[in-house]
NUKOLZA-186253 format. One record per residue: residue in three letters; chain; z, x, y of N, C-alpha, C in turn. Coordinates in Angstrom, 3 decimals, padded with zeros to 6 digits. Each point is the difference from the previous one (the first is absolute). Layout:
BEGIN
<atom res="ALA" chain="A" n_pz="Z" n_px="X" n_py="Y" ca_pz="Z" ca_px="X" ca_py="Y" c_pz="Z" c_px="X" c_py="Y"/>
...
END
This chain:
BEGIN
<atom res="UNK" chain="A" n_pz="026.362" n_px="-008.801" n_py="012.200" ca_pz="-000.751" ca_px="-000.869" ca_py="-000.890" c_pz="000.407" c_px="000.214" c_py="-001.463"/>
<atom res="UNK" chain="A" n_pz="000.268" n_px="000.869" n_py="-000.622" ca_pz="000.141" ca_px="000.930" ca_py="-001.462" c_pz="001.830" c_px="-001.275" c_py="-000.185"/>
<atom res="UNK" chain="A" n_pz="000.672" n_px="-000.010" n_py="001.167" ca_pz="001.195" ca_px="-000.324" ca_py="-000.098" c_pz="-000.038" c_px="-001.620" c_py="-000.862"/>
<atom res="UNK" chain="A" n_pz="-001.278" n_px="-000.655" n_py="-000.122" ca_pz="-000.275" ca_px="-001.318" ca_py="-000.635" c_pz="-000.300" c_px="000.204" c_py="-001.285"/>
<atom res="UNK" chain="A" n_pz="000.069" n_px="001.073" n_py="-000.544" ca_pz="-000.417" ca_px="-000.015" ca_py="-001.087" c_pz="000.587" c_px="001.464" c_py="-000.885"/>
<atom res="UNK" chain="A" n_pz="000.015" n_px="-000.916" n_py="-001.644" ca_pz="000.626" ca_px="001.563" ca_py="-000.554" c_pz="-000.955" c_px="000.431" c_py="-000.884"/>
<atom res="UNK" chain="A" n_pz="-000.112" n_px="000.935" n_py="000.292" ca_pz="-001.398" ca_px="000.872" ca_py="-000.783" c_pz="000.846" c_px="001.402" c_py="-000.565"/>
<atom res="UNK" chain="A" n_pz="-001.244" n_px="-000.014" n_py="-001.149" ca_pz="000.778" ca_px="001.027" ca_py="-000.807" c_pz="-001.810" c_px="000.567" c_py="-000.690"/>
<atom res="UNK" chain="A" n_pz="-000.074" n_px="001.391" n_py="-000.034" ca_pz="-001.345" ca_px="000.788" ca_py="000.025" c_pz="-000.947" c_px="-000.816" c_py="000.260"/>
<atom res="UNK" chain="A" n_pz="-000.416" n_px="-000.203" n_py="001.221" ca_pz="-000.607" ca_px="-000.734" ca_py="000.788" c_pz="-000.288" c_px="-001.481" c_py="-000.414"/>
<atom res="UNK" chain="A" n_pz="000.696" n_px="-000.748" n_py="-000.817" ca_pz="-000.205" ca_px="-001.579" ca_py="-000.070" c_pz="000.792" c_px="-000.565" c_py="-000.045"/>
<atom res="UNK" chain="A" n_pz="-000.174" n_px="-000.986" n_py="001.150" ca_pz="001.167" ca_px="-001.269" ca_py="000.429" c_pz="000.425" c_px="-000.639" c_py="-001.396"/>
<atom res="UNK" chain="A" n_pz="001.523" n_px="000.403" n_py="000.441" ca_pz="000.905" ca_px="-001.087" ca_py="-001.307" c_pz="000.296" c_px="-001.220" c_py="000.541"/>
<atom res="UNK" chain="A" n_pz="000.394" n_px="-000.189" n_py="000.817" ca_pz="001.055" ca_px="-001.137" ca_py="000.787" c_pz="-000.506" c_px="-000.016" c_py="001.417"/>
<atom res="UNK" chain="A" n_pz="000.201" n_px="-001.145" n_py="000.947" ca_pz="-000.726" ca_px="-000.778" ca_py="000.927" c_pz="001.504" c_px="-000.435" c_py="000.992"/>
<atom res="UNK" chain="A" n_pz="000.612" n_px="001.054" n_py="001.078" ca_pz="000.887" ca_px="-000.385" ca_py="000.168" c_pz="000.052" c_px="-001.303" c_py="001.572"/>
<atom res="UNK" chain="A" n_pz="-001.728" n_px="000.294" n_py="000.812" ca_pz="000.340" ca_px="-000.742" ca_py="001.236" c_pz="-000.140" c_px="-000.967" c_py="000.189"/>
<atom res="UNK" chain="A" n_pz="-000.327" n_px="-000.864" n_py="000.888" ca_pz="000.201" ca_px="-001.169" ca_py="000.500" c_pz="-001.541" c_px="-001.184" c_py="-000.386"/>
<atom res="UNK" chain="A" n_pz="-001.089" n_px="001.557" n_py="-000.265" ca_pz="-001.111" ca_px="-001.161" ca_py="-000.658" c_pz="-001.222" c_px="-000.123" c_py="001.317"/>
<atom res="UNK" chain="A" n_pz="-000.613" n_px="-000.963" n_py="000.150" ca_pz="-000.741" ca_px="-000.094" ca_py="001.250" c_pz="-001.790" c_px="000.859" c_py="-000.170"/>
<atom res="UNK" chain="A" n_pz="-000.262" n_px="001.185" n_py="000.758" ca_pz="-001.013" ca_px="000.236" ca_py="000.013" c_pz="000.397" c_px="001.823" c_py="-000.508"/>
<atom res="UNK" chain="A" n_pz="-000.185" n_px="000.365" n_py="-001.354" ca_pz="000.622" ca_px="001.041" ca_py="-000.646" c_pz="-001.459" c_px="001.255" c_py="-000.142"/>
<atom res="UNK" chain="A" n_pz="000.592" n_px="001.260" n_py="000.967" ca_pz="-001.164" ca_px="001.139" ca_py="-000.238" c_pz="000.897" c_px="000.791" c_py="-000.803"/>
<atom res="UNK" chain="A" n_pz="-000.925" n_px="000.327" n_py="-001.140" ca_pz="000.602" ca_px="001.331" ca_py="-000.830" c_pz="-000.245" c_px="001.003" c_py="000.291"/>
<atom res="UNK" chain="A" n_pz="001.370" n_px="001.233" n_py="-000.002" ca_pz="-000.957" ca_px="000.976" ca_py="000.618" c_pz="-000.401" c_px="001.290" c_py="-001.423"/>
<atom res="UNK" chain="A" n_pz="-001.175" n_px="000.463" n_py="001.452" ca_pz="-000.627" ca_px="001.002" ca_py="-001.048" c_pz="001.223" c_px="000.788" c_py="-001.102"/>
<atom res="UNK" chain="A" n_pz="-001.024" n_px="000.671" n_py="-001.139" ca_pz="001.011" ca_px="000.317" ca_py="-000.798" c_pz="000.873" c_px="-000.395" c_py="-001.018"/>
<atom res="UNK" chain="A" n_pz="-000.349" n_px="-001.288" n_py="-000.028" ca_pz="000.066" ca_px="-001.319" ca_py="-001.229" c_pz="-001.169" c_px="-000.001" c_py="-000.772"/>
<atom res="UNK" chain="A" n_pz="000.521" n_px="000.825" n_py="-001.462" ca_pz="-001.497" ca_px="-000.378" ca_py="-000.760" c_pz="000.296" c_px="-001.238" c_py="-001.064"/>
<atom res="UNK" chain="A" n_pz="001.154" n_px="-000.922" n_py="-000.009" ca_pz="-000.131" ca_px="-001.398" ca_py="-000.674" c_pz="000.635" c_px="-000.841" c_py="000.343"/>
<atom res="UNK" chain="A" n_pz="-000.219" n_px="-001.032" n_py="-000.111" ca_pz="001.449" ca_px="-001.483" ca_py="000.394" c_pz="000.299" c_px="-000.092" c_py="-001.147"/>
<atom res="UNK" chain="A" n_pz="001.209" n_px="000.237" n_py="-000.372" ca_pz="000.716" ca_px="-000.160" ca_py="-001.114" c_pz="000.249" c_px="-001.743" c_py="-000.538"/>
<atom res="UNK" chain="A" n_pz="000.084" n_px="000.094" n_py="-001.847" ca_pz="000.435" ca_px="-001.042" ca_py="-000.039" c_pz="001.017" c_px="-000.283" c_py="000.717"/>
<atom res="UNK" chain="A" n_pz="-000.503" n_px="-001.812" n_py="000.110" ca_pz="001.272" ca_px="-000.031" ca_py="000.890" c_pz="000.290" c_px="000.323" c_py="001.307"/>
<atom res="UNK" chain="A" n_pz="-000.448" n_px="000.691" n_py="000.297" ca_pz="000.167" ca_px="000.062" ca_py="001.123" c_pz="001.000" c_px="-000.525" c_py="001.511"/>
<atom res="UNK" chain="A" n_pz="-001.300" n_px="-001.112" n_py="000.137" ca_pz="000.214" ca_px="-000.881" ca_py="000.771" c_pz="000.147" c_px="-001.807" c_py="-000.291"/>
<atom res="UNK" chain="A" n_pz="000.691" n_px="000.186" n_py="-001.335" ca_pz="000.308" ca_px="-001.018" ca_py="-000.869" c_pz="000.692" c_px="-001.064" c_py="000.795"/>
<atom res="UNK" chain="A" n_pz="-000.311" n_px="-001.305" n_py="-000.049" ca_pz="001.109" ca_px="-000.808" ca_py="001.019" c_pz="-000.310" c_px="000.232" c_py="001.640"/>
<atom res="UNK" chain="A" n_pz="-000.551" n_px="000.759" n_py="000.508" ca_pz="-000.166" ca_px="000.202" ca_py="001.380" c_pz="-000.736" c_px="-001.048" c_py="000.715"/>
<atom res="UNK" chain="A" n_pz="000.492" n_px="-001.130" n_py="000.326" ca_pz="-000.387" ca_px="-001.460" ca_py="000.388" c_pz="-001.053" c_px="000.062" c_py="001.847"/>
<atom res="UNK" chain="A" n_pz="000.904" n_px="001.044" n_py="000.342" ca_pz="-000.507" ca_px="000.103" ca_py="001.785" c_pz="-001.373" c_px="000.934" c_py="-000.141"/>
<atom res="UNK" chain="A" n_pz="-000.583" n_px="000.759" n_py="-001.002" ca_pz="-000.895" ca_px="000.122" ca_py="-000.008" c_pz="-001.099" c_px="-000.102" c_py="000.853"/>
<atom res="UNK" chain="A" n_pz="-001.186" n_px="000.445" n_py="000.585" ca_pz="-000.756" ca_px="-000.598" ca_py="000.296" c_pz="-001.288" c_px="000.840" c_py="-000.073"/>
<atom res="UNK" chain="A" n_pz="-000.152" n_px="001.188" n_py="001.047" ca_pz="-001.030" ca_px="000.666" ca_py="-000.453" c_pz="000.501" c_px="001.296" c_py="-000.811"/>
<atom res="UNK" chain="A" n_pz="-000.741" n_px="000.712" n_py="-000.608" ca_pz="000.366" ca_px="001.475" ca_py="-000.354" c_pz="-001.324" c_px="001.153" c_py="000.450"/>
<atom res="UNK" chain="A" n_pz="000.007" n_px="001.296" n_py="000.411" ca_pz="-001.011" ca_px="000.848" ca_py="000.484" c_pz="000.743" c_px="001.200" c_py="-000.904"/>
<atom res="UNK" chain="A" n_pz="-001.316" n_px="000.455" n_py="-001.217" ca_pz="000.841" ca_px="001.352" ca_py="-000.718" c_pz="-001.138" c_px="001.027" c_py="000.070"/>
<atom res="UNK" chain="A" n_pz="000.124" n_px="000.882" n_py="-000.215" ca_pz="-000.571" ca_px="001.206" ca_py="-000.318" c_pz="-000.840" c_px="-000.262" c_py="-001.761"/>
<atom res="UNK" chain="A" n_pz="-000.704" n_px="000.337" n_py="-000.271" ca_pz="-000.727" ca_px="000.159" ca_py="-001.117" c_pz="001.149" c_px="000.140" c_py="-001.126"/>
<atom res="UNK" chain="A" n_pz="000.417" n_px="-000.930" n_py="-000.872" ca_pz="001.161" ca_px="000.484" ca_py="-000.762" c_pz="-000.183" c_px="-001.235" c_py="-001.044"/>
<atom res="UNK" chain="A" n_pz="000.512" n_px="000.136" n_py="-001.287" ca_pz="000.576" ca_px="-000.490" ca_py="-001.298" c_pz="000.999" c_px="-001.262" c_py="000.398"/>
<atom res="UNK" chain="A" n_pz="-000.151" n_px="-000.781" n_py="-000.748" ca_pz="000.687" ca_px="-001.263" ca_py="000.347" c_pz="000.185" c_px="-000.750" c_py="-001.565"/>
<atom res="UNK" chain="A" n_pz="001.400" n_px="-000.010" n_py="-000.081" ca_pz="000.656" ca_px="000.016" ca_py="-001.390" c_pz="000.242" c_px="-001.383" c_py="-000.150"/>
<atom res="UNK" chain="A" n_pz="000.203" n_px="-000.362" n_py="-001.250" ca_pz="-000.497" ca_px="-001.180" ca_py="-000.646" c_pz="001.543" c_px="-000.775" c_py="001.078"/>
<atom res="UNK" chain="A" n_pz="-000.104" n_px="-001.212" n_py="000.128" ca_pz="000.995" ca_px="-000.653" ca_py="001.049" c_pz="000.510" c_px="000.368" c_py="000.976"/>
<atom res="UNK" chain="A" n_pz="-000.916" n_px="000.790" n_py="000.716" ca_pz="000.653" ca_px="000.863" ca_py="000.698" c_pz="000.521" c_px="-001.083" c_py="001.470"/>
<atom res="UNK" chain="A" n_pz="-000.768" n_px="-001.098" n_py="000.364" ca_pz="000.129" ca_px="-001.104" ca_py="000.517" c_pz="000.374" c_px="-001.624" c_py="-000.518"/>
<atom res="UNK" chain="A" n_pz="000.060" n_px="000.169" n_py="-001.017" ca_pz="000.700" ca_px="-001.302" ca_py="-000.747" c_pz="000.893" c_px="-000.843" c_py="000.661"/>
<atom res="UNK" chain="A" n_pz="-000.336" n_px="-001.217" n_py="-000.133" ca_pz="000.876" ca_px="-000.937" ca_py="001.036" c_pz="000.033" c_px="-000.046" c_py="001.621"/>
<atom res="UNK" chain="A" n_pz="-000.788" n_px="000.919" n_py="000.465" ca_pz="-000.108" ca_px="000.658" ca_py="001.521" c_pz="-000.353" c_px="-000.841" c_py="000.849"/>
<atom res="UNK" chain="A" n_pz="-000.156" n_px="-000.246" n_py="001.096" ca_pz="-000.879" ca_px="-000.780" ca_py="001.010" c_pz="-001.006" c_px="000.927" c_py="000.523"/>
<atom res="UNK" chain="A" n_pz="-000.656" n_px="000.779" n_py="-000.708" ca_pz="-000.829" ca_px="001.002" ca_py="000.554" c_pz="-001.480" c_px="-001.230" c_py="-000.012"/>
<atom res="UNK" chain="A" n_pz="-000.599" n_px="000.479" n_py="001.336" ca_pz="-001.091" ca_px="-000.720" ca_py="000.693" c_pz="-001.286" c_px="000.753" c_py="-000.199"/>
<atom res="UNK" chain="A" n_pz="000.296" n_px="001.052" n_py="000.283" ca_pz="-000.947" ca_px="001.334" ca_py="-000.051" c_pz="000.424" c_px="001.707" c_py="-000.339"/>
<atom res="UNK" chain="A" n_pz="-001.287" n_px="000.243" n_py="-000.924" ca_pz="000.523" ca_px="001.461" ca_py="000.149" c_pz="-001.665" c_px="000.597" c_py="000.103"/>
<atom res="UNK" chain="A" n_pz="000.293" n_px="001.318" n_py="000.950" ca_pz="-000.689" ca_px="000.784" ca_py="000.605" c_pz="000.166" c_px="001.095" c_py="-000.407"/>
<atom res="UNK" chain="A" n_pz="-001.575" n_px="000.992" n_py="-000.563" ca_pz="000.107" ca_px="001.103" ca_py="-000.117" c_pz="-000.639" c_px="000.761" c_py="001.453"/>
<atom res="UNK" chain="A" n_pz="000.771" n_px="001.458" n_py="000.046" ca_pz="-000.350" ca_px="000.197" ca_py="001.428" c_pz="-001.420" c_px="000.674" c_py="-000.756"/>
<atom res="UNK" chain="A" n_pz="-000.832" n_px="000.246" n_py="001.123" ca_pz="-000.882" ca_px="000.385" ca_py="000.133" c_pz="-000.720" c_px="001.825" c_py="000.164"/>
<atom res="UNK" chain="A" n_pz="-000.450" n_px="000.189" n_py="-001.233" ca_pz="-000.003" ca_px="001.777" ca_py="000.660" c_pz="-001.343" c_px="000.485" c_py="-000.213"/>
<atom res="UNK" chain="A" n_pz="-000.783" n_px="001.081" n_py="000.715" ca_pz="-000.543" ca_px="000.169" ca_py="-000.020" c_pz="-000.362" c_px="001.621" c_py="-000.603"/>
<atom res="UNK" chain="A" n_pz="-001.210" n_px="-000.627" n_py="-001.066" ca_pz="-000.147" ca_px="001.168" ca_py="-000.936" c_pz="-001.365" c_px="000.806" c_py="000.258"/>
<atom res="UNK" chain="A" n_pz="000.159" n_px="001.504" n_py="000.574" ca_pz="-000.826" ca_px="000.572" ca_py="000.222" c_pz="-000.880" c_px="000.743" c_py="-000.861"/>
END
């Protein structure tokens, strides 16, 4: 999964796969600008509790994004 994406101290720079229904995995604390700039196949996203940088989806076909769910004791 890590192989779709280039991360650098834990936040996605660049958006390398195919798009569709995208889980981030744990251990991502931001979506970088940019990110996922241009990423047209888009559709859902599921992340971990994390920072989400100014365009980080710009131009995208993103449909949905999902924070996962955690439970605080």
């Amino acid at each position: 999964m890590w192989e779709d994406f280039t991360v650098k101290d834990g936040v996605i720079c660049e958006y390398h796969g195919k798009g569709g229904d995208i889980v981030i995995p744990e251990g991502i604390s931001a979506i970088g600008n940019s990110a996922f700039e241009s990423c047209r196949n888009l559709t859902n996203i599921i992340a971990p509790c994390c920072d989400i940088e100014e365009d980080a989806f710009a131009h995208s076909g993103l449909e949905n994004f999902f924070f996962e769910s955690s439970s605080i004791l």
